[in-house]
ZAMARGU-4260 file (C-alpha; in steps of 0.2 Angstrom, whole numbers, plus 5000, padded with zeros to 4 digits):
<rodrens>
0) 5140/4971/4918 | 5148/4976/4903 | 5149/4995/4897 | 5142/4990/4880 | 5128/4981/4888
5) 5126/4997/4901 | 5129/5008/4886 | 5114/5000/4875 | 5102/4999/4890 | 5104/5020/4892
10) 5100/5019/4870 | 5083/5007/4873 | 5077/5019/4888 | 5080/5036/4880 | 5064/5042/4878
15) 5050/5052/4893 | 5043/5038/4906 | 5032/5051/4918 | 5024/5039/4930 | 5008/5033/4927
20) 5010/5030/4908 | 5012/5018/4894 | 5031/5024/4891 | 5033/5021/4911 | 5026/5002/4907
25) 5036/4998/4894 | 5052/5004/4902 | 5046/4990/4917 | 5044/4977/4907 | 5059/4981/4900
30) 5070/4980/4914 | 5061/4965/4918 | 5067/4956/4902 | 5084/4963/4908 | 5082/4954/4925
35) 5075/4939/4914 | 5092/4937/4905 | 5100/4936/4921 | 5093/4919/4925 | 5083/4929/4939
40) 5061/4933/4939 | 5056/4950/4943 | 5038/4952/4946 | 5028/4970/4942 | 5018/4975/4956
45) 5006/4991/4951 | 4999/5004/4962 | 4987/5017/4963 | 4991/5035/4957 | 4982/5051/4954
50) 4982/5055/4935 | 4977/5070/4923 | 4973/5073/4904 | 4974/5092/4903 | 4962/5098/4888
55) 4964/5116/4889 | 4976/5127/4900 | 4977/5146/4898 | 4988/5162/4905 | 4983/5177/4901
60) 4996/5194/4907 | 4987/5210/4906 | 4975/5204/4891 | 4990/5194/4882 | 4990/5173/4880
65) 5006/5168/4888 | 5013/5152/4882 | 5009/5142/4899 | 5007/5122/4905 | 4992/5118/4917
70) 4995/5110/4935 | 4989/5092/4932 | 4975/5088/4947 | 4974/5107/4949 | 4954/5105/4943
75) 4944/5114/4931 | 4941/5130/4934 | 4943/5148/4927 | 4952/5163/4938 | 4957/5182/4935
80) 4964/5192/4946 | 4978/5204/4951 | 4998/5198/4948 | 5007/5198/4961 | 5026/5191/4963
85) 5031/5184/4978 | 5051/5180/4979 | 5050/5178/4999 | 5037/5169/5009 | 5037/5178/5026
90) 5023/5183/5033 | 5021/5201/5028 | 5024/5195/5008 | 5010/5181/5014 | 4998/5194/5019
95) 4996/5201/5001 | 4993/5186/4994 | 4973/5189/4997 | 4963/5191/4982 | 4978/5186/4969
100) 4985/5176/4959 | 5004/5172/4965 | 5022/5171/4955 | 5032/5161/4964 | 5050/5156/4962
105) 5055/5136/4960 | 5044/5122/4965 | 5028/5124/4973 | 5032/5116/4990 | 5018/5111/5004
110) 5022/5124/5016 | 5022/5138/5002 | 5003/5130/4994 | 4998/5129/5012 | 5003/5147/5016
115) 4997/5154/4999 | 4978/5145/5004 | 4977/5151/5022 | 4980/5168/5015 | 4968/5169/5002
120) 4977/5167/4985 | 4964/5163/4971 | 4976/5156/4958 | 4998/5152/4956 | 5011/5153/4943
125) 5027/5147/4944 | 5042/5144/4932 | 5056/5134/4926 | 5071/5131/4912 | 5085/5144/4911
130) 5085/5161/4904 | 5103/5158/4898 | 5097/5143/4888 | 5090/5145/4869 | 5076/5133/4871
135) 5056/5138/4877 | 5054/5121/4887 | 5039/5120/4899 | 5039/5107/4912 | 5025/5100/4914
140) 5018/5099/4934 | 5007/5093/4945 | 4996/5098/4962 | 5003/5084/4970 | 4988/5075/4982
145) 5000/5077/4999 | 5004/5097/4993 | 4985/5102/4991 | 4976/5089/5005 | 4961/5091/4994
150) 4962/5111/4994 | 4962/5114/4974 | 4966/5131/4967 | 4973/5133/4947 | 4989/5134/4944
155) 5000/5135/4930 | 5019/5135/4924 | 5029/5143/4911 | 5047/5147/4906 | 5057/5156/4915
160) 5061/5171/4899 | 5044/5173/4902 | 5043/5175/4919 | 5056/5188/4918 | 5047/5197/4905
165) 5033/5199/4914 | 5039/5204/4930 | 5050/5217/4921 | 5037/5224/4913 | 5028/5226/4929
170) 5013/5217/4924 | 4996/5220/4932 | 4981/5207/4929 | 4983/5188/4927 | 4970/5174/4922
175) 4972/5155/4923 | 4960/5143/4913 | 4960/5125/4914 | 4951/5112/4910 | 4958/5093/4912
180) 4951/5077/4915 | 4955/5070/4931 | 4955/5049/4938 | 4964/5035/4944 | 4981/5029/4937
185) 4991/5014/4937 | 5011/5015/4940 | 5022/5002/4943 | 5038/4996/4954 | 5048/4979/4947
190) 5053/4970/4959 | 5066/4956/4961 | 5068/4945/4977 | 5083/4934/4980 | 5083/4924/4997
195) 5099/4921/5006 | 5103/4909/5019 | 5094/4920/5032 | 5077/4926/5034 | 5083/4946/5036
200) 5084/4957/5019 | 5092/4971/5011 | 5082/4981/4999 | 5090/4988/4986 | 5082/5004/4976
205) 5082/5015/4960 | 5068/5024/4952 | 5066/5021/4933 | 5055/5036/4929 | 5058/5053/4922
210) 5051/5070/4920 | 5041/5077/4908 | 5055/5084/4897 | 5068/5073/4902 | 5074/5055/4893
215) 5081/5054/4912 | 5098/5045/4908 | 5108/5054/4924 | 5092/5052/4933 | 5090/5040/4935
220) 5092/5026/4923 | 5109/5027/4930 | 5103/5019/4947 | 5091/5009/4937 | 5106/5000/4927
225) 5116/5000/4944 | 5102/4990/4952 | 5104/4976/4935 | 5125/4978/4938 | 5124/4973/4959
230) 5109/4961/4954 | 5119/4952/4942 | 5134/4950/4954 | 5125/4942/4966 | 5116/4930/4955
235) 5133/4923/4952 | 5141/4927/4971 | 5135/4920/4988 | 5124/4931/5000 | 5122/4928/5016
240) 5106/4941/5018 | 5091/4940/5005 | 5091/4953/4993 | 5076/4962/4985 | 5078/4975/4972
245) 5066/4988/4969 | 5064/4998/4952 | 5054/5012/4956 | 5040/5021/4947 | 5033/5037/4948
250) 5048/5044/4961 | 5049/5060/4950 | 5028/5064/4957 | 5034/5061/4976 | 5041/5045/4980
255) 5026/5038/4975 | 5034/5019/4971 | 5044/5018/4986 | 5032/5025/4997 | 5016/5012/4988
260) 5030/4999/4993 | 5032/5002/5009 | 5016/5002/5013 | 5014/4986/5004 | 5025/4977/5013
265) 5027/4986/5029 | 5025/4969/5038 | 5040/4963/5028 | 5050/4977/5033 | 5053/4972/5051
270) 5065/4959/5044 | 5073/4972/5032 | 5091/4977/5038 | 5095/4990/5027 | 5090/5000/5012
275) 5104/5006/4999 | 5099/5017/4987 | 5106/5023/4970 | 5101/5040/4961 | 5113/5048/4949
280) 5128/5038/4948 | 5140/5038/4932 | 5141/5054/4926 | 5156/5063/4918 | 5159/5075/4930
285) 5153/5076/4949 | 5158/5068/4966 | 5154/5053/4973 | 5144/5053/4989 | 5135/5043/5001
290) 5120/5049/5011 | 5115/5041/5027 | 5099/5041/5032 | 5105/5032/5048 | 5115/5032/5064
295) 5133/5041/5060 | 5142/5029/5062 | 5138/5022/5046 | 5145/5037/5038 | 5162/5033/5045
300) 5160/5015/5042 | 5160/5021/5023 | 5171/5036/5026 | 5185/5020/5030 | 5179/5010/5015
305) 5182/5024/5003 | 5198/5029/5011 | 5203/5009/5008 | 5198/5005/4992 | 5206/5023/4986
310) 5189/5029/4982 | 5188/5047/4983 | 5170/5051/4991 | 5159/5062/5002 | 5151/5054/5015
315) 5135/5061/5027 | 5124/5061/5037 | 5105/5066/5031 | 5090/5063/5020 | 5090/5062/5003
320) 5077/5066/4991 | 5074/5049/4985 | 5067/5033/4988 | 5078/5029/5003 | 5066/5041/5013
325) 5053/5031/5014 | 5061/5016/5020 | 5070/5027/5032 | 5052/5035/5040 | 5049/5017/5041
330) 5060/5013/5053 | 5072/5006/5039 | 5093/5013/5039 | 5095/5018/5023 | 5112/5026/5012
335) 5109/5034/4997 | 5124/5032/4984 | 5125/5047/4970 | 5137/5054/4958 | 5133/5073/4959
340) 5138/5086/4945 | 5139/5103/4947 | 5124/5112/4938 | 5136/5118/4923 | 5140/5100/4918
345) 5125/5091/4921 | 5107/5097/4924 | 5091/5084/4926 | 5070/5085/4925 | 5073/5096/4909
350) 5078/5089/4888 | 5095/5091/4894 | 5096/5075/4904 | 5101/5062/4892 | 5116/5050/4887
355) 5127/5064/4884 | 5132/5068/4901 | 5134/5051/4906 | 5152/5040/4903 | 5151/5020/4906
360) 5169/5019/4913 | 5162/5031/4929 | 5147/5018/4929 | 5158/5004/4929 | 5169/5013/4945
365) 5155/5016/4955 | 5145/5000/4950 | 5160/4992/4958 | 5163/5000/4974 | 5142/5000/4979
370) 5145/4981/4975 | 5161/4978/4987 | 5150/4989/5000 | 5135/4978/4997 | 5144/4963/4997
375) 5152/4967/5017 | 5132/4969/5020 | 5124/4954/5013 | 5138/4945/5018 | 5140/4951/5037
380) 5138/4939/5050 | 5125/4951/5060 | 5122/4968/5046 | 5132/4980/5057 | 5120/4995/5054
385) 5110/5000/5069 | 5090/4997/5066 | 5086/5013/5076 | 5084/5027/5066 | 5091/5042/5079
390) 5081/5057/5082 | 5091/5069/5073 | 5085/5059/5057 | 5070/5058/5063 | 5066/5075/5066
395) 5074/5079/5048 | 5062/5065/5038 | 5049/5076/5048 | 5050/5091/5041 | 5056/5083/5023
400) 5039/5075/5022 | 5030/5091/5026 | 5023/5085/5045 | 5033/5098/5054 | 5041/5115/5046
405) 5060/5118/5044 | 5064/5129/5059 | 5080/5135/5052 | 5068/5143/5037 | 5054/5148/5050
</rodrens>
């Protein structure tokens, strides 16, 4: 693929695509005209997902309306109650938790909601954005189904000046008020299917939607454009090993595509002999790395590639927060391929995320050595990944998918 064509695909897909709406449709039927113009036929496969239309959403601070976004799927419901921060979740902060409404800091993960429940905390806030940056952005959040297990208490999110403010100010009394309209959704994975001579597959992944602020160009229409690059090579190459590719939806609410798609197809899997992933790739700045959700010996397998090809990279082992984790869980090897920048060059989920920090000759570069890698797979007489997922990985996708807690963070 060319860099105009990469470059004018990343100008038709700047805009917000959160999972679930019509922006989100649009962009698949786009990158299904894309796959179209390849010769090849990519079929749209919907899902079921929880959706929200928030009417009203309120924060009061001592009496004063604080500029706020609602938890989507947080309910309808109206909360006041005494402030209280909580920076560290260990069991004595835990304990005054009773009876309040909670400031937390960064996402609200399911071992914090859990913990915040279980000891009795009526409402939470949390926050996001930079205090460094000029802008007021507010993303906008959900109470994800697998965080609250049907356990609904209100919640909202602000910017982080805000937050600042209002801790500073040692603030006393909070009140939450939301209203939303709550149902059942539709999102959407594009999928593509190219039999080889054999009956075994790899599946190739990338997620196509965004964030709430974010046109998501770095993440990760960058994966979505490197998924049409290795598609269109092999249209025109020989492949020993069927390739599917998977354009994602709704990755940005939980791995909801990859995860609707494994399940789909979880007969389909046992012929699946490994799953390569792309998320972030082609940014200015950032290195290249590879994470194997796998036995290690694929990481030194790529470790000697990269050292061949002269392709500086980082190679290990672990689970990456992306769609290779569900195929992984599944009994599915899987390598993650990303180009990461460091925070100060290039931030994702916020307005910032958009062509700008993204440079086509990096695309092409790391287009080109997924390919050569992809090419040793699908081309390999017996795919020389081990099918076993080792228990260090398991144990790992465990506490990343919230069935055991970290014990390193106990």
């Amino acid at each position: 693929m060319t860099t105009d064509k990469m470059n004018q695909i990343f100008i038709d897909t700047a805009y917000i695509r959160m999972g679930g709406s019509e922006e989100e449709l649009r962009c698949a039927k786009y990158l299904q005209s894309k796959v179209a113009e390849l010769g090849l036929e990519a079929q749209i496969e919907e899902f079921e997902v929880d959706m929200a239309d928030m009417q009203e959403a309120h924060l009061f601070i001592d009496g004063e309306e604080v500029t706020c976004k609602g938890y989507l799927c947080a309910g309808s419901s109206e909360v006041e109650a005494p402030l209280y921060y909580m920076p560290v979740t260990d069991e004595c902060s835990l304990r005054e938790c009773k009876g309040k409404i909670v400031m937390i800091d960064g996402y609200l993960r399911y071992w914090v909601y859990q913990d915040m429940l279980e000891h009795g905390a009526l409402g939470f806030i949390t926050y996001d954005g930079n205090a460094n940056y000029v802008d007021e952005d507010i993303d906008q959040r959900e109470l994800r189904t697998y965080v609250s297990q049907g356990k609904i208490i209100p919640g909202v999110n602000i910017n982080a000046k805000k937050a600042i403010e209002i801790i500073n100010k040692e603030a006393k009394v909070a009140k939450i008020s939301l209203k939303q309209k709550e149902y059942k959704g539709t999102s959407r994975n594009v999928v593509l299917d190219m039999p080889g001579e054999i009956e075994d597959y790899i599946v190739f992944t990338a997620h196509y939607d965004s964030t709430s602020l974010s046109q998501g160009a770095y993440d990760n229409m960058s994966g979505s454009v490197g998924l049409l690059g290795i598609a269109e090579h092999f249209a025109n190459h020989p492949h020993r090993y069927g390739l599917k590719f998977v354009w994602c939806g709704s990755e940005e609410r939980g791995l909801l595509g990859s995860k609707a798609f494994t399940a789909a197809h979880e007969e389909e899997l046992k012929k699946v002999a490994l799953n390569i992933n792309l998320d972030m790739i082609g940014c200015i700045m950032g290195k290249f790395i590879a994470c194997c959700t796998s036995e290690d010996k694929l990481v030194h397998y790529i470790q000697y590639m990269s050292q061949e090809e002269g392709f500086g990279m980082s190679v290990s082992q672990g689970v990456y927060s992306s769609d290779s984790t569900p195929f992984a869980d599944k009994g599915v090897p899987a390598v993650s391929f990303a180009r990461i920048a460091p925070n100060n060059t290039a931030t994702i989920h916020n307005s910032y995320d958009t062509m700008a920090v993204m440079k086509m000759e990096h695309m092409d570069k790391d287009i080109a050595f997924i390919v050569k890698f992809a090419e040793r797979m699908a081309n390999a007489k017996c795919c020389p990944v081990g099918k076993e997922i080792p228990e260090n990985m398991k144990e790992e996708l465990d506490v990343y998918l919230a069935r055991k807690r970290d014990k390193k963070k106990a």
